[in-house]
C-alpha positions as CSV (number, residue, x, y, z in Angstrom):
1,X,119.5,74.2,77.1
2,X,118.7,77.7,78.8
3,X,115.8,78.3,80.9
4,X,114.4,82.4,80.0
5,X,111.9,83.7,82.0
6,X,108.6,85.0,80.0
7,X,108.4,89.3,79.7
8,X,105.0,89.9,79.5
9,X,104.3,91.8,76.4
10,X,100.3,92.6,74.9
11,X,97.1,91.0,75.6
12,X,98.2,87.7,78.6
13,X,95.9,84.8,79.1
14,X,97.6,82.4,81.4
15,X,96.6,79.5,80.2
16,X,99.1,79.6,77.5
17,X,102.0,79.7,80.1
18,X,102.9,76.3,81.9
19,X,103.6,76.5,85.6
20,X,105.3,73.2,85.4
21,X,107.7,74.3,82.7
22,X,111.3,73.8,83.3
23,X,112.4,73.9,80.0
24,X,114.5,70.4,80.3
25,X,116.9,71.5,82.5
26,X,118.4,69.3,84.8
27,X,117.4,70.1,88.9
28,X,120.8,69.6,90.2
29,X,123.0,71.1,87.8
30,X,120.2,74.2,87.9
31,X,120.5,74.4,91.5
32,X,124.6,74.6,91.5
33,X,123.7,77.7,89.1
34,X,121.5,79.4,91.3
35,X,124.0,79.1,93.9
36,X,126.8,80.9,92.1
37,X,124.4,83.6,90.5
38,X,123.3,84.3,94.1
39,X,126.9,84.8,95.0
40,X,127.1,87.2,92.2
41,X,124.1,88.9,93.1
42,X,125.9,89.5,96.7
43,X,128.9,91.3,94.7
44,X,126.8,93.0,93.0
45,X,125.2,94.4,95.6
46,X,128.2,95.4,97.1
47,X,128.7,97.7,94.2
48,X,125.4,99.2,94.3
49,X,125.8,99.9,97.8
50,X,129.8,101.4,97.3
51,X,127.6,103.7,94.7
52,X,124.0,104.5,96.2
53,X,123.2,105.8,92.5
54,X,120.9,103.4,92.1
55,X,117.5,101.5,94.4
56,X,116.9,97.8,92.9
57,X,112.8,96.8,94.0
58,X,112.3,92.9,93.6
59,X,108.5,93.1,93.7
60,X,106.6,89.7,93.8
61,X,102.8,89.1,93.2
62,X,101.4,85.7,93.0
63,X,98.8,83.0,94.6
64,X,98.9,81.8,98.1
65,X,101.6,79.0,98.3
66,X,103.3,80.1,94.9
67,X,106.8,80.7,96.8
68,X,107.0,84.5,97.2
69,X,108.9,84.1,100.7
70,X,111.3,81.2,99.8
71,X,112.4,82.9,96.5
72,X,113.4,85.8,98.5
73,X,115.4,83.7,101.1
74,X,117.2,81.7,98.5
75,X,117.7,84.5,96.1
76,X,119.6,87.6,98.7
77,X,120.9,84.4,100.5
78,X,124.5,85.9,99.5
79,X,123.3,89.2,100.1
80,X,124.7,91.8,103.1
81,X,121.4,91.8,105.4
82,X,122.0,95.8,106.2
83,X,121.7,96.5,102.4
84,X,118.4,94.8,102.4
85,X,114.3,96.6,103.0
86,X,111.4,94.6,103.1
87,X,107.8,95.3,103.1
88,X,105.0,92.7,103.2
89,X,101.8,94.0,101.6
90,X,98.5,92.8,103.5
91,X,95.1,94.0,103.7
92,X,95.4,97.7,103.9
93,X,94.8,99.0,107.2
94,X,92.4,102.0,108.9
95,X,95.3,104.4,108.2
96,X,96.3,102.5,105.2
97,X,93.1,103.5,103.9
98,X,93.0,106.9,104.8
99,X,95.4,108.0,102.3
100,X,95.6,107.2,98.3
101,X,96.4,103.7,97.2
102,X,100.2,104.4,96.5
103,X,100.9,105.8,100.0
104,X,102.2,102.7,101.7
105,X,104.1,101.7,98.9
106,X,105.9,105.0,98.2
107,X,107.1,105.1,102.0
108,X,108.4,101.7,101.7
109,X,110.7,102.1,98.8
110,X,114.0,101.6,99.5
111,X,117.0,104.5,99.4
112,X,119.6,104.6,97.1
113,X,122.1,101.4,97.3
114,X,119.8,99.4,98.7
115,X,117.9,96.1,97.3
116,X,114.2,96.7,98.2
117,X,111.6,93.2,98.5
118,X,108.3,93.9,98.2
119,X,106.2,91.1,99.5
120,X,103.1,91.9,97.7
121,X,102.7,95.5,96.3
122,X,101.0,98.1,95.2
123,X,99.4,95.6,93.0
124,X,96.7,94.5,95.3
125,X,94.9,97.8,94.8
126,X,94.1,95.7,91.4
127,X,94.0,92.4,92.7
128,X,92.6,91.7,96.2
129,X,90.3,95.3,96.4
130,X,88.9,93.9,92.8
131,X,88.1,90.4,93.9
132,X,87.0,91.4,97.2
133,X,84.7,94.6,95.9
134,X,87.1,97.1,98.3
135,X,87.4,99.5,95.0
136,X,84.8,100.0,92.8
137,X,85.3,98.9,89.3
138,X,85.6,102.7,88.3
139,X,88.6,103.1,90.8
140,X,90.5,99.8,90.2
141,X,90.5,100.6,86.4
142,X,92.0,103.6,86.6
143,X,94.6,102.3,88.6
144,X,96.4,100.4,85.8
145,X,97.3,103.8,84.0
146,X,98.2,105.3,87.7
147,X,100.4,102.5,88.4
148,X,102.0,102.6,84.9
149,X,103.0,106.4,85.3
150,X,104.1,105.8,88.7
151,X,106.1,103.5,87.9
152,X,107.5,105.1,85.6
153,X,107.9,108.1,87.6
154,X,110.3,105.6,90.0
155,X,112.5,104.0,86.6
156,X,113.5,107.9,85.7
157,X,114.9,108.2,89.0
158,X,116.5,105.2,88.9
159,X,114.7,102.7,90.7
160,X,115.0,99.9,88.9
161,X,112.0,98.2,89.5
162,X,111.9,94.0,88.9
163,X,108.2,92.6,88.8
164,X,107.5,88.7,89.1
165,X,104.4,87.2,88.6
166,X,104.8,83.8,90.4
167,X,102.7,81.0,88.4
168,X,101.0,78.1,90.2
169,X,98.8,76.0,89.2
170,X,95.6,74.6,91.3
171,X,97.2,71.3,92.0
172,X,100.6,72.1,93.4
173,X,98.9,74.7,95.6
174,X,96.9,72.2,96.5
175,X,99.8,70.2,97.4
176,X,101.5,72.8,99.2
177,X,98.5,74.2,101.2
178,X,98.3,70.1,102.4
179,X,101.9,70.0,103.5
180,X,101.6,73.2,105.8
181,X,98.1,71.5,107.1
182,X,100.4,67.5,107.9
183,X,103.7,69.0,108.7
184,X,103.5,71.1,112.4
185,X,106.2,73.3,112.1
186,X,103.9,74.6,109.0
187,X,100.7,75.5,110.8
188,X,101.6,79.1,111.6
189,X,101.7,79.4,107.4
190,X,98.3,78.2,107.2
191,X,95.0,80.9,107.3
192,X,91.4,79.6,106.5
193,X,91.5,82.7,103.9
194,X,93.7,80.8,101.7
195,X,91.2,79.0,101.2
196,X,88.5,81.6,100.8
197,X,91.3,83.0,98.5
198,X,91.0,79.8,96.6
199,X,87.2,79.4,95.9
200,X,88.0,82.8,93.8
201,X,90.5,80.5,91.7
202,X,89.3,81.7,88.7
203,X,88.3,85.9,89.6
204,X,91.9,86.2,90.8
205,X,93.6,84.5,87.3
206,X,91.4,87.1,85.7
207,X,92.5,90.0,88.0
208,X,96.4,88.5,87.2
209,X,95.8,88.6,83.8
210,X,94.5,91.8,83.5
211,X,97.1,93.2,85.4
212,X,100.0,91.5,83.5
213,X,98.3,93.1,80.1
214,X,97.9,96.6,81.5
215,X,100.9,96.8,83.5
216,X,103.6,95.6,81.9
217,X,105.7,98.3,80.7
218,X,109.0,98.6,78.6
219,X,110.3,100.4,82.2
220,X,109.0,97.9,83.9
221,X,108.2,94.7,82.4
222,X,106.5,91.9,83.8
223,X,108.5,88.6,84.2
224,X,105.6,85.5,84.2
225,X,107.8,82.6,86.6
226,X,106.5,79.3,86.4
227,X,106.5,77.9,90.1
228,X,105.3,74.6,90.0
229,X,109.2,73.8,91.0
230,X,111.2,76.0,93.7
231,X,114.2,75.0,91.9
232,X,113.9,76.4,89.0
233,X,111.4,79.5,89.9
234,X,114.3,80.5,92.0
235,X,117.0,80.1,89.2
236,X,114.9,82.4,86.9
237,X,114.8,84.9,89.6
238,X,118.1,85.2,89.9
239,X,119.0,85.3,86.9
240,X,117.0,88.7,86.5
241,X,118.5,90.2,89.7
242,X,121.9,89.3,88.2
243,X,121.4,90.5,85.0
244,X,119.6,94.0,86.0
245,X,122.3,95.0,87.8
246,X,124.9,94.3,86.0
247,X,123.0,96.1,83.6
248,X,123.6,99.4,85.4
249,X,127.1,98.7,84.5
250,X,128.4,100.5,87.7
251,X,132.1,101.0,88.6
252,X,134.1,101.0,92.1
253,X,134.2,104.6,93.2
254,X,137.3,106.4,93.1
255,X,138.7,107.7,96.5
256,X,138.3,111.2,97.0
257,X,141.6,111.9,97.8
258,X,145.3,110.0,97.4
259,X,145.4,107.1,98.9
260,X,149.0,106.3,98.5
261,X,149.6,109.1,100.8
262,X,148.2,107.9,103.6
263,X,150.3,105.8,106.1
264,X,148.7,103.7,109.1
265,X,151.3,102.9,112.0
């Protein structure tokens, strides 16, 4: 039995998508897979980086507590640090806010060869500035169609662009909110606006939602991750890294001049 992560396609409500779902697999024999697809996904990038053809952007969205940091250390685990950029998405700031929406994000993409993490995104323009009345409802609709073209705009100059929606449920945020609040090495994870951030349970599922249903793109498709379980959240992961690269079916690059002609004493 195969585990597939869910491409968001049409109208998404995500109540029809368990967080909890595993699809039967078993946890160890998962976790020995994730293992060896992250070593892959370390050759791989070798490859891209021997080429610099190509800009890979694993972009995560998701509730507080739904795993976006630990999928990205187990994921590039295998992966050369120096081929690595990562930018983590807060609030925007005074200067932030002086320019459009997409300014931040566009600076932060990563150059050609590189894997590029983007801890949050250019999705909050839809998400947090909804929830939180930042953008009027006249700007943050518009901002779907923006984003798509944008987007887009990125996949035609090959970035490939990877977007994971990470799916919690109430409970095991719950759960995981509590640990960082008993274990002490934890505190420094834990803000009161996560819980502010919680009260809106229900206006952020409705932001996700109508993100996922205007967003998701045959460029750049949505991928819906349930991550009730790190385990297997991070086995679907990677199996999507693996697999878009590999995708770009890319080749060793051929010296550019004999070889067999040089001699090293």
């Amino acid at each position: 039995m195969h585990s597939q992560p869910i491409v968001a396609e049409g109208e998404i409500k995500l109540k029809q998508f368990d967080p909890g779902y595993t699809a039967g697999l078993d946890k160890r024999k998962t976790k020995k897979q994730t293992d060896k697809l992250c070593r892959e996904l370390g050759e791989l990038q070798r490859l891209l980086y021997a080429n610099s053809s190509h800009a890979v952007v694993l972009l995560f969205q998701g509730m507080d507590a739904s795993g976006k940091d630990g999928t990205v250390t187990t994921v590039l685990q295998e992966v050369n640090p120096i081929g690595v950029e990562v930018a983590n998405f807060k609030l925007p700031s005074s200067e932030e806010m002086a320019h459009h929406y997409l300014w931040r994000v566009s600076k932060a993409l990563p150059r050609y060869g590189n894997f590029g993490v983007f801890n949050r995104s250019h999705y909050e323009a839809v998400l947090v500035e909804r929830v939180l009345g930042i953008a009027p409802a006249k700007e943050w609709t518009q901002r779907y169609q923006q984003i798509v073209a944008w987007e887009k705009m990125l996949t035609e100059n090959r970035i490939i662009l990877l977007k994971f929606f990470l799916h919690l449920s109430r409970d095991e945020q719950a759960k995981r909110l509590n640990e960082r609040l008993d274990d002490p090495k934890k505190h420094w994870k834990f803000s009161a606006s996560d819980l502010e951030t919680r009260a809106r349970w229900d206006d952020y599922n409705h932001a996700y939602e109508d993100m996922l249903s205007a967003t998701s793109h045959p460029s750049a498709r949505w991928h819906i991750i349930p991550s009730d379980h790190n385990w297997s959240r991070n086995h679907l992961v990677a199996q999507v890294a693996v697999n878009a690269v590999k995708a770009l079916d890319l080749k060793w690059p051929k010296p550019t001049e004999d070889l067999s002609k040089i001699k090293i004493k």
